[in-house]
ROTI-487198 format. One record per residue (C-alpha): residue number from 0; residue in one letter; x negated, y negated, z. Coordinates in Angstrom, 2 decimals, m for minus. Layout:
// residues N
REC     n   res        xx        yy        zz
REC   NUM     a         X         Y         Z
...
//
This chain:
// residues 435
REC     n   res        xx        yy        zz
REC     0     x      0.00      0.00      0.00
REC     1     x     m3.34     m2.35      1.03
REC     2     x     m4.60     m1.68     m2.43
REC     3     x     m0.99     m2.38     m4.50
REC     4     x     m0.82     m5.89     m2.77
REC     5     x     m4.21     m6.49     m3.68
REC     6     x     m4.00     m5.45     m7.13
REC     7     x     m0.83     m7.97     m7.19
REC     8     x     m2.33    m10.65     m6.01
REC     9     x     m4.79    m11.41     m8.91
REC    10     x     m1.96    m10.77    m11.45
REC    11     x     m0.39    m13.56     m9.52
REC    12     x     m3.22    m15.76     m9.87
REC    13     x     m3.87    m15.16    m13.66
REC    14     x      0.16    m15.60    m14.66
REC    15     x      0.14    m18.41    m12.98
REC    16     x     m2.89    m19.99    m14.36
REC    17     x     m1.80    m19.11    m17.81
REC    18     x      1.60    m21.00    m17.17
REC    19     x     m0.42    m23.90    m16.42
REC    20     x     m2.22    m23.36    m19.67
REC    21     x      0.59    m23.35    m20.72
REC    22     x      2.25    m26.27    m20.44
REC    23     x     m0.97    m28.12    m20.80
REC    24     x     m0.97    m26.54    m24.34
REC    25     x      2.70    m27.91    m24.78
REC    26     x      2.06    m31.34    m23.67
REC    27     x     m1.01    m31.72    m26.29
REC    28     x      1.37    m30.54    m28.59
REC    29     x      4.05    m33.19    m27.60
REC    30     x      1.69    m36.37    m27.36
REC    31     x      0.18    m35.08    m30.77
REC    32     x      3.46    m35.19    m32.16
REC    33     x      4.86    m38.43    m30.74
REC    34     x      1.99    m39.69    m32.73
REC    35     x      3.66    m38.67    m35.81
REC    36     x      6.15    m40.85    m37.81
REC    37     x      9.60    m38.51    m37.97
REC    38     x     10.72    m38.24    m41.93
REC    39     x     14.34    m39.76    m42.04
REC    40     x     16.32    m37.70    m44.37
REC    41     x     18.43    m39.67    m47.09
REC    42     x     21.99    m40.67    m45.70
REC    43     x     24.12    m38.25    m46.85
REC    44     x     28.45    m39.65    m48.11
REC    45     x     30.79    m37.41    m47.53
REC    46     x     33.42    m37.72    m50.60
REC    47     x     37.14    m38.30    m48.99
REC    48     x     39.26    m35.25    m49.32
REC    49     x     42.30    m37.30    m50.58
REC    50     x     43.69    m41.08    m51.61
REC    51     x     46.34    m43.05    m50.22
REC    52     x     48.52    m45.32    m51.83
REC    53     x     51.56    m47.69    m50.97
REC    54     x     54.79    m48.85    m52.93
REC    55     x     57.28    m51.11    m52.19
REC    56     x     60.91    m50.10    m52.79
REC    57     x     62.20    m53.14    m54.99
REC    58     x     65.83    m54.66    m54.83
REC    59     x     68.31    m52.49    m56.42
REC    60     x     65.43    m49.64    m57.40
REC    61     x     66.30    m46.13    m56.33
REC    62     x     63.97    m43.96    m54.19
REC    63     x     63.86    m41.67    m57.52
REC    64     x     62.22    m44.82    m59.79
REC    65     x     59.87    m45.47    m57.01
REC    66     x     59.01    m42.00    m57.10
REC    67     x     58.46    m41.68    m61.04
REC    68     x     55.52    m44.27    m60.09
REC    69     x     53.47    m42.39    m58.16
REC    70     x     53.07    m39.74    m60.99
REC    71     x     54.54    m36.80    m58.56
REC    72     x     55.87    m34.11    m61.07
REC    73     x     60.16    m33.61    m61.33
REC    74     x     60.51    m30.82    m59.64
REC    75     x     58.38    m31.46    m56.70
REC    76     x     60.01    m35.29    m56.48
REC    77     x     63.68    m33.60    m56.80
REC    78     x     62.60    m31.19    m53.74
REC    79     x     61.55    m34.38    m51.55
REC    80     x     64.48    m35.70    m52.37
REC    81     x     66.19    m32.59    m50.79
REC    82     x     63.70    m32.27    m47.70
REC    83     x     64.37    m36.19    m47.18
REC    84     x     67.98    m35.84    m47.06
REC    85     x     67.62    m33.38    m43.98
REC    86     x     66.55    m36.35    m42.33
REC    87     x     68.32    m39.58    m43.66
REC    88     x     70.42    m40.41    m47.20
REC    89     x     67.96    m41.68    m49.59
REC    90     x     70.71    m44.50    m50.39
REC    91     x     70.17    m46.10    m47.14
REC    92     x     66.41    m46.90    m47.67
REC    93     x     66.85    m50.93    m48.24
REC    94     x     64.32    m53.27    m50.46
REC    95     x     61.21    m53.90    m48.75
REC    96     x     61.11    m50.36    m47.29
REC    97     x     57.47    m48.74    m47.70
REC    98     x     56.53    m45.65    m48.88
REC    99     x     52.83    m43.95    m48.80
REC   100     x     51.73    m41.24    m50.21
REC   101     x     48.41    m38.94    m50.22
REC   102     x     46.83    m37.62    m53.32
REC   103     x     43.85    m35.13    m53.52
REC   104     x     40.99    m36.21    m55.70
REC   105     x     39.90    m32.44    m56.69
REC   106     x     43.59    m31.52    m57.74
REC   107     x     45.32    m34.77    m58.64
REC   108     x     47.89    m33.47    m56.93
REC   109     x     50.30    m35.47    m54.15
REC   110     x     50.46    m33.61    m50.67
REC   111     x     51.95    m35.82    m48.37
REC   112     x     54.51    m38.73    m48.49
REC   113     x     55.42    m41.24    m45.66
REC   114     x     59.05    m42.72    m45.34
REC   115     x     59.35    m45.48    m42.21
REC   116     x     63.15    m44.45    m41.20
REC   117     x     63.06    m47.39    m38.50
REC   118     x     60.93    m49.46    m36.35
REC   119     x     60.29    m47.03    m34.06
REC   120     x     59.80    m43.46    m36.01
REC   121     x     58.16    m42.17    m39.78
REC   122     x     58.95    m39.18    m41.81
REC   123     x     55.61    m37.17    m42.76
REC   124     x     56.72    m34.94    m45.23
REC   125     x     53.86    m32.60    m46.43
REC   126     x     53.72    m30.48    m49.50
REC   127     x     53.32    m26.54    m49.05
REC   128     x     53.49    m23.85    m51.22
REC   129     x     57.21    m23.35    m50.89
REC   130     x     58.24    m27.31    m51.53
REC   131     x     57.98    m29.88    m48.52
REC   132     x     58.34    m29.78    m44.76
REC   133     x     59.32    m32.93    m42.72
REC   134     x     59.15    m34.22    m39.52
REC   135     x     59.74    m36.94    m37.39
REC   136     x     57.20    m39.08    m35.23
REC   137     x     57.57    m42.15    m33.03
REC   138     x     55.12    m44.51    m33.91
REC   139     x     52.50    m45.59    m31.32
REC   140     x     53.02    m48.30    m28.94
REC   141     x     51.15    m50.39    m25.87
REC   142     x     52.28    m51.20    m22.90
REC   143     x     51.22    m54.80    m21.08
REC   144     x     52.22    m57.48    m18.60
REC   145     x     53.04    m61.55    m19.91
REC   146     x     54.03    m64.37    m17.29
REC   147     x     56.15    m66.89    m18.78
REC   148     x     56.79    m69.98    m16.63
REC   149     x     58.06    m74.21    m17.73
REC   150     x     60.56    m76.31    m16.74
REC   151     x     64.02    m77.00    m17.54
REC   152     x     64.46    m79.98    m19.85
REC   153     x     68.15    m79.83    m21.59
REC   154     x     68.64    m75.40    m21.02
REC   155     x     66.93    m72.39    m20.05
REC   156     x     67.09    m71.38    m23.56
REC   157     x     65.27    m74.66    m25.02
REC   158     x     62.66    m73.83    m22.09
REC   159     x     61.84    m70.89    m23.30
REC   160     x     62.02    m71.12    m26.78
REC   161     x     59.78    m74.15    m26.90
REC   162     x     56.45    m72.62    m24.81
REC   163     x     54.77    m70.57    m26.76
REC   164     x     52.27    m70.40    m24.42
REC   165     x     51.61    m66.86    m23.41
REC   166     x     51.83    m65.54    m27.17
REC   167     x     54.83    m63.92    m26.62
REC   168     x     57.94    m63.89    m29.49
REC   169     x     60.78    m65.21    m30.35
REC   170     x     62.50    m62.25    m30.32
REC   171     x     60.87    m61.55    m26.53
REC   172     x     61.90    m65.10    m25.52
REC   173     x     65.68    m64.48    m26.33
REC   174     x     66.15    m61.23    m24.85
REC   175     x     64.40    m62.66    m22.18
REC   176     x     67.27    m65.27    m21.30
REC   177     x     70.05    m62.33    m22.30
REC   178     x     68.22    m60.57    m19.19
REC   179     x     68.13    m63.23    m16.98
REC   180     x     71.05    m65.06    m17.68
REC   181     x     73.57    m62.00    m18.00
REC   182     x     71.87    m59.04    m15.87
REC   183     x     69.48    m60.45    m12.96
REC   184     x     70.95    m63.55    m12.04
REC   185     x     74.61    m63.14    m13.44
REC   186     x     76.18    m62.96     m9.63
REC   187     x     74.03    m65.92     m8.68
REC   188     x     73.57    m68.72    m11.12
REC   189     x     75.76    m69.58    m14.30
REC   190     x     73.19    m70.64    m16.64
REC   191     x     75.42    m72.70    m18.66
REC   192     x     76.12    m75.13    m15.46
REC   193     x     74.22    m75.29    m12.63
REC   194     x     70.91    m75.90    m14.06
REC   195     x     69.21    m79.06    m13.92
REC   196     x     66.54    m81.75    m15.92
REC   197     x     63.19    m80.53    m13.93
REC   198     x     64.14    m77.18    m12.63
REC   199     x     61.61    m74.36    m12.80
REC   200     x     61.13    m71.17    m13.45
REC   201     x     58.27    m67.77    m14.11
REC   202     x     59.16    m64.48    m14.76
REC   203     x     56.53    m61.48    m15.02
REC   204     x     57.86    m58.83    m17.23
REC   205     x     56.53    m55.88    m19.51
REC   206     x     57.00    m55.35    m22.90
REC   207     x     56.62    m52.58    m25.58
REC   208     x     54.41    m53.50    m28.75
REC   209     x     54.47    m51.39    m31.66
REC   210     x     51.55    m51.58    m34.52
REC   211     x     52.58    m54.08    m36.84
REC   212     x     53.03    m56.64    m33.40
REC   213     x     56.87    m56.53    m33.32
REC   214     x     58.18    m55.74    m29.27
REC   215     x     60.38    m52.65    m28.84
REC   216     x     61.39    m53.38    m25.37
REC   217     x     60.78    m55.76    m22.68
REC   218     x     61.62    m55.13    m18.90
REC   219     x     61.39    m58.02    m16.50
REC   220     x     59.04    m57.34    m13.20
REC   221     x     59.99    m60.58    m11.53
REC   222     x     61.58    m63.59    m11.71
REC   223     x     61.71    m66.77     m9.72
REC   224     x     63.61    m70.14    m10.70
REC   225     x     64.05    m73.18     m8.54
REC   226     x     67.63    m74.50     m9.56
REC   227     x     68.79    m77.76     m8.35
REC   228     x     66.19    m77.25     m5.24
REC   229     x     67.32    m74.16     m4.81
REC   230     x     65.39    m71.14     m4.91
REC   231     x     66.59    m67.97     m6.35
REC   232     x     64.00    m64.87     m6.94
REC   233     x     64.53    m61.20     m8.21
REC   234     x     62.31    m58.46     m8.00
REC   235     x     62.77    m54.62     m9.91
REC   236     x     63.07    m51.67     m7.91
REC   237     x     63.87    m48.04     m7.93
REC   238     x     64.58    m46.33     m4.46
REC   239     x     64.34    m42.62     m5.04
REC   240     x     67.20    m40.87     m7.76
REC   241     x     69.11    m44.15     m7.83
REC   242     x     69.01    m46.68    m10.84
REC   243     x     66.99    m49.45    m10.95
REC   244     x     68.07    m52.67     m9.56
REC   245     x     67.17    m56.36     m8.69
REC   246     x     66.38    m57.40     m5.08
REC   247     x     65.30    m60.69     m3.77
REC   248     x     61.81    m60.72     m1.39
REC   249     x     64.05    m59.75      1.59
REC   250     x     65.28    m56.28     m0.15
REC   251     x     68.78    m57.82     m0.43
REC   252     x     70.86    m56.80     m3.24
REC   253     x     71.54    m59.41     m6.07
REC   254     x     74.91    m57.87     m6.79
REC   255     x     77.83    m59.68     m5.82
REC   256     x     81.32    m59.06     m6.25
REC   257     x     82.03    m61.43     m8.86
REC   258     x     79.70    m62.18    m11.81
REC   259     x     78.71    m66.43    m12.06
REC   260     x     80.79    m66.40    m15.64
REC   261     x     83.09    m64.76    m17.56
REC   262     x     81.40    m65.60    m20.86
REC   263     x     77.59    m63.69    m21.91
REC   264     x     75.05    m67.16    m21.71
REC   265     x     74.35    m67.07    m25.23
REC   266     x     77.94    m67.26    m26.14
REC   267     x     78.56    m70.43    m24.89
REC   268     x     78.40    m73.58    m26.39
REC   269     x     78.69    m75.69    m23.34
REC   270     x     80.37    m75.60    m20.12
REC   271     x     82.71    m78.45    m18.50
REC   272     x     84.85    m79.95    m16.19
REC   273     x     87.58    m81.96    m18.48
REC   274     x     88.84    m85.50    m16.59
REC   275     x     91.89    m85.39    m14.70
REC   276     x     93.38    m87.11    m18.16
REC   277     x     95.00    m84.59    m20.37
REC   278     x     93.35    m85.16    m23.74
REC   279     x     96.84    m83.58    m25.25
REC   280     x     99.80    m85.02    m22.77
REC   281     x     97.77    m88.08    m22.43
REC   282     x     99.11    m87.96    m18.72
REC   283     x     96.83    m87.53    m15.12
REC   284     x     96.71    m83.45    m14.60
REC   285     x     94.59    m81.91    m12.18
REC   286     x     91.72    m79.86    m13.58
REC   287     x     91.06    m77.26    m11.45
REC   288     x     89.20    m74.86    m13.42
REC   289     x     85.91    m74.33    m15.88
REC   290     x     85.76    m74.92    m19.71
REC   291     x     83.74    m72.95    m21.41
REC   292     x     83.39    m74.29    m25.17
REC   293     x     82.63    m71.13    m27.52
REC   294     x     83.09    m69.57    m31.00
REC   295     x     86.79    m68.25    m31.53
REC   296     x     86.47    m64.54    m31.32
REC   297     x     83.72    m64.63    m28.70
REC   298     x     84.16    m61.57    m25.91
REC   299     x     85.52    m62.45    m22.93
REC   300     x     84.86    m60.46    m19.21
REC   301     x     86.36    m59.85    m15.86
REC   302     x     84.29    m61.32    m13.34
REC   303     x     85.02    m58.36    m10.56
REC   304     x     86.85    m55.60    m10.10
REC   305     x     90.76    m56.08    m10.18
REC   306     x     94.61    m54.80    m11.22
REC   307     x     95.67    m57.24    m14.08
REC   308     x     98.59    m59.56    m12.56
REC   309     x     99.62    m61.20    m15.84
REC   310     x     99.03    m60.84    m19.60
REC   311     x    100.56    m63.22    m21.72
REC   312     x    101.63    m66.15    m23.00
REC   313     x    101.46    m68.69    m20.50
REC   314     x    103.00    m71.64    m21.74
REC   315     x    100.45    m74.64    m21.80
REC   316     x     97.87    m72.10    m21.18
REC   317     x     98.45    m70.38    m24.13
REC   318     x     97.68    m66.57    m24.51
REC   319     x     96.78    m66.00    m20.50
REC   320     x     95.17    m63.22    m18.12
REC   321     x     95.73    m63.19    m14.51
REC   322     x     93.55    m61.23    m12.48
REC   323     x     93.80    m59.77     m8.86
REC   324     x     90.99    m59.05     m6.40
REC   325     x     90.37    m57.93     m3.11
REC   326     x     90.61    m60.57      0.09
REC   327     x     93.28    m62.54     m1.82
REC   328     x     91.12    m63.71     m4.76
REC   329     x     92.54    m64.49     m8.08
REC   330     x     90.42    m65.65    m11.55
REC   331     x     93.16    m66.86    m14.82
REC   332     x     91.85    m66.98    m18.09
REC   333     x     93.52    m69.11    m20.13
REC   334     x     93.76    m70.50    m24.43
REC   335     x     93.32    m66.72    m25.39
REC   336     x     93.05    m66.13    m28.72
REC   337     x     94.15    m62.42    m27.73
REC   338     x     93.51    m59.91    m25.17
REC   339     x     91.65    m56.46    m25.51
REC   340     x     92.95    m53.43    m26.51
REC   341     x     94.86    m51.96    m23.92
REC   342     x     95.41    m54.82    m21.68
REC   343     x     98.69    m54.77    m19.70
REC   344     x     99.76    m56.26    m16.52
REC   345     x     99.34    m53.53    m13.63
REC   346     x     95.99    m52.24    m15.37
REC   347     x     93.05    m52.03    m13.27
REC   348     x     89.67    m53.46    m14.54
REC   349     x     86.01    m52.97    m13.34
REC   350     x     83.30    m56.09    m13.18
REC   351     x     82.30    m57.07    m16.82
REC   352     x     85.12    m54.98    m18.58
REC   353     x     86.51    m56.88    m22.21
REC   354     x     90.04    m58.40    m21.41
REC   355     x     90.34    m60.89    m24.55
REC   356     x     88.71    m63.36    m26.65
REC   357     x     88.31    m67.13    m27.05
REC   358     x     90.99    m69.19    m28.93
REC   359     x     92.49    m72.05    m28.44
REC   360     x     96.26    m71.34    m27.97
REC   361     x     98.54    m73.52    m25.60
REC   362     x     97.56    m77.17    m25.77
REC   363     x     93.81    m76.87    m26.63
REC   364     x     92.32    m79.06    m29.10
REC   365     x     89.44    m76.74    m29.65
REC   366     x     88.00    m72.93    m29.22
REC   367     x     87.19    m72.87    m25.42
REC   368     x     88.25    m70.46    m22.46
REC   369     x     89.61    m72.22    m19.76
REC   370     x     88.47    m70.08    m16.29
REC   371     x     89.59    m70.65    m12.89
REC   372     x     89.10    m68.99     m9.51
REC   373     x     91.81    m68.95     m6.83
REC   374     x     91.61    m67.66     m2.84
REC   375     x     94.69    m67.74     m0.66
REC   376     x     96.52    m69.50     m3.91
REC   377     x     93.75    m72.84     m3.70
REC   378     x     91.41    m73.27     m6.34
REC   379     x     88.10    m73.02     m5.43
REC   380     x     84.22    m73.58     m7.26
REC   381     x     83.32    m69.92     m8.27
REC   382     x     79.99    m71.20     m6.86
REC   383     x     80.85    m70.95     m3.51
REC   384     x     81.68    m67.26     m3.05
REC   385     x     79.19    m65.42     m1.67
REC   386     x     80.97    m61.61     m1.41
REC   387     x     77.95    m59.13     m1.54
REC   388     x     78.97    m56.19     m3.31
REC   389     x     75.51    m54.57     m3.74
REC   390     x     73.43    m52.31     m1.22
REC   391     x     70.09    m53.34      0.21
REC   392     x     66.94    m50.85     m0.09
REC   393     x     66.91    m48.51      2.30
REC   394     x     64.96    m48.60      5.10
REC   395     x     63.12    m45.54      3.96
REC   396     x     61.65    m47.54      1.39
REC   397     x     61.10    m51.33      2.59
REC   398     x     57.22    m50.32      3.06
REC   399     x     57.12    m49.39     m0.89
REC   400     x     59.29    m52.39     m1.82
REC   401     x     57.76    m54.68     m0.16
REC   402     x     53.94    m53.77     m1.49
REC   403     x     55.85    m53.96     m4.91
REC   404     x     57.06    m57.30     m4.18
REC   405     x     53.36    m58.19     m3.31
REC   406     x     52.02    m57.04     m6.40
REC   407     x     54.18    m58.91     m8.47
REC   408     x     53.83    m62.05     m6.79
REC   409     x     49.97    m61.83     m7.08
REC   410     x     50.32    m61.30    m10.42
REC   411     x     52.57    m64.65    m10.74
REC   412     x     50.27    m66.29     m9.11
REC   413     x     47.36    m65.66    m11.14
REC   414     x     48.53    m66.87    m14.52
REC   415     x     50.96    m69.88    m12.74
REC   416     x     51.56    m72.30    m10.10
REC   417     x     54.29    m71.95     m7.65
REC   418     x     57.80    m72.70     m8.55
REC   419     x     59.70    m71.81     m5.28
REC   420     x     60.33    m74.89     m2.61
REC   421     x     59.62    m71.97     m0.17
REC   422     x     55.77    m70.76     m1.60
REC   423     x     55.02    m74.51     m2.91
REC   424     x     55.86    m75.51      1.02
REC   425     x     53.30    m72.87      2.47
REC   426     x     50.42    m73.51     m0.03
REC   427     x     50.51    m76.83      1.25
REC   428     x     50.22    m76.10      4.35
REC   429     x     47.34    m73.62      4.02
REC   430     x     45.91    m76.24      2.17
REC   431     x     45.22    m78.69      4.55
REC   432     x     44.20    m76.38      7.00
REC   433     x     41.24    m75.60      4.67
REC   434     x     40.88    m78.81      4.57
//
């Protein structure tokens, strides 16, 4: 055993020396060859497997003529015509719709044509041996975050419309007041009234781009206005399996029992309150309700839930609904130019159901709706009533909320300044004591 250790021992010795030798030998090798200029081979073009083109389908052309441009052969064009159909009538393709289509250089032959069925999805129809395949794909999109914020000068809309500031749309800006004025703040502020020369307002919201620029969707984050020094703020949330809803910073429910207006913001004209002087009778009348000036024809909506009192004609009011709600509240909607299907005295009626449309029947000397609210048989200003109808968040989930809420605000506050009297009041005051 002595003796086998022994032997070992100068085996040892030698492999390792040689290992050393080794990689000696191997780093000659690589400083001789650093020394070396490396031979660049010649850049090497891979020719493209196939060509695309584009065509335009032109005013009162048929798919077919566009297709007898691209050189595809009869038969194969008459069996696209057939796959396409699977998927949407050929007639319905409209001028200006484009069409691209692949051809392979070895063969000549076209393998794959493109239809754009809408904004949001293409048709990929690929040629096989047995004819053409299609299918359907939604078209890529990107998801980010814009702050819009200005001040009021004649209407939220003008507001809007007229800062361009953040790069958003058109088409963002106006469903952004369809959001705000008819979803988010509809149980709080009628658009069409209560705002005010100087007012402010940001909103944070989301939006959906698609390739060519154009916005799919757009979901507001939140939203804070300062009406007539008032401040009003709404903030998305989902608690759990329930829908989303709007919550100001407390986690109280926007939802109220009645909606602000019976008219969607963008119908209306204007909004006013007539003189005491009948334009018509030429005679002092009380005016104890709302005009709303609009387009004949334009929808009209129960502001809260109810059991129709009266539907008809109602003299000086012309074609007239009467509406009864809980707590002894009434709303009359009045100059009619006629009522939805269906509508009957005893019916019932959910918030923001269609009753009729604006006219100007009775003694009206224009399209308007005249709207007024009634409790305990008095007229009263719909801005007054304060029912809540909506649940807060849950307790269970004031922690998440209320981190959400802080997000959002931060992220107002980066891109603008302040619009609420309450936030503008405590940055002053932290303010001077850093000063």
């Amino acid at each position: 055993m002595p003796k086998f250790y022994h032997f070992l021992a100068p085996l040892a010795l030698i492999s390792a020396a040689g290992a050393l030798a080794s990689v000696a030998n191997s780093a000659e090798l690589t400083n001789r060859a650093s020394e070396v200029e490396p031979e660049l081979l010649p850049v090497a073009v891979a020719r493209p497997v196939d060509v695309t083109f584009t065509d335009t389908l032109h005013a009162g052309e048929t798919l077919s003529e566009l297709l007898a441009r691209t050189d595809l052969e009869a038969d194969a064009a008459t069996a696209l015509l057939r796959e396409l159909r699977e998927f949407q009538d050929p007639r319905r393709l409209q001028s200006g719709a484009v069409v691209a289509w692949r051809k392979s250089l070895d063969s000549g032959l076209i393998r794959r044509v493109d239809f754009r069925l809408d904004a949001d999805h293409t048709l990929n129809l690929l040629r096989d041996p047995d004819g053409w395949s299609g299918s359907v794909h939604e078209v890529e999109v990107t998801l980010d975050t814009v702050v819009v914020s200005g001040v009021v000068s004649s209407s939220l809309y003008n507001a809007l419309v007229s800062d361009r500031s953040a790069g958003s749309t058109l088409e963002e800006r106006n469903r952004l007041v369809d959001q705000l004025a008819d979803r988010i703040f509809a149980w709080q502020i009628d658009f069409s009234r209560d705002l005010r020369s100087g007012d402010q307002f940001r909103v944070l919201y989301e939006r959906v781009v698609r390739p060519d620029g154009t916005t799919r969707d757009i979901h507001v984050l939140g939203a804070q206005m300062n009406i007539n020094r008032r401040d009003f703020e709404a903030y998305a949330f989902t608690a759990g399996s329930e829908k989303e809803d709007y919550f100001n910073r407390e986690g109280d429910s926007l939802r109220r029992a009645f909606l602000r207006a019976p008219l969607q913001y963008r119908r209306i004209s204007s909004a006013f309150s007539r003189s005491r002087f009948h334009p018509i009778l030429q005679t002092a009348r009380p005016h104890n309700g709302i005009d709303y000036a609009a387009a004949t024809g334009t929808p009209v909506y129960a502001v809260g839930d109810g059991v129709i009192q009266r539907a008809g004609n109602g003299g000086s009011f012309g074609n007239l609904i009467e509406i009864g709600h809980s707590r002894g509240m009434m709303t009359r909607y009045a100059h009619l130019n006629g009522f939805a299907k269906g509508i009957r005295a005893g019916m019932a009626v959910k918030q923001g159901d269609l009753i009729g449309y604006v006219g100007m029947t009775g003694q009206a000397t224009g399209p308007h709706l005249h709207f007024e609210f009634h409790r305990a048989g008095r007229p009263v200003d719909p801005g007054t009533i304060e029912d809540t109808n909506g649940d807060p968040i849950p307790r269970s989930y004031t922690a998440q909320f209320l981190e959400r809420v802080q997000e959002y605000i931060v992220s107002l506050n980066d891109a603008s300044r302040p619009v609420l009297a309450a936030d503008a009041r405590a940055t002053a005051v932290m303010s001077g004591a850093s000063d």
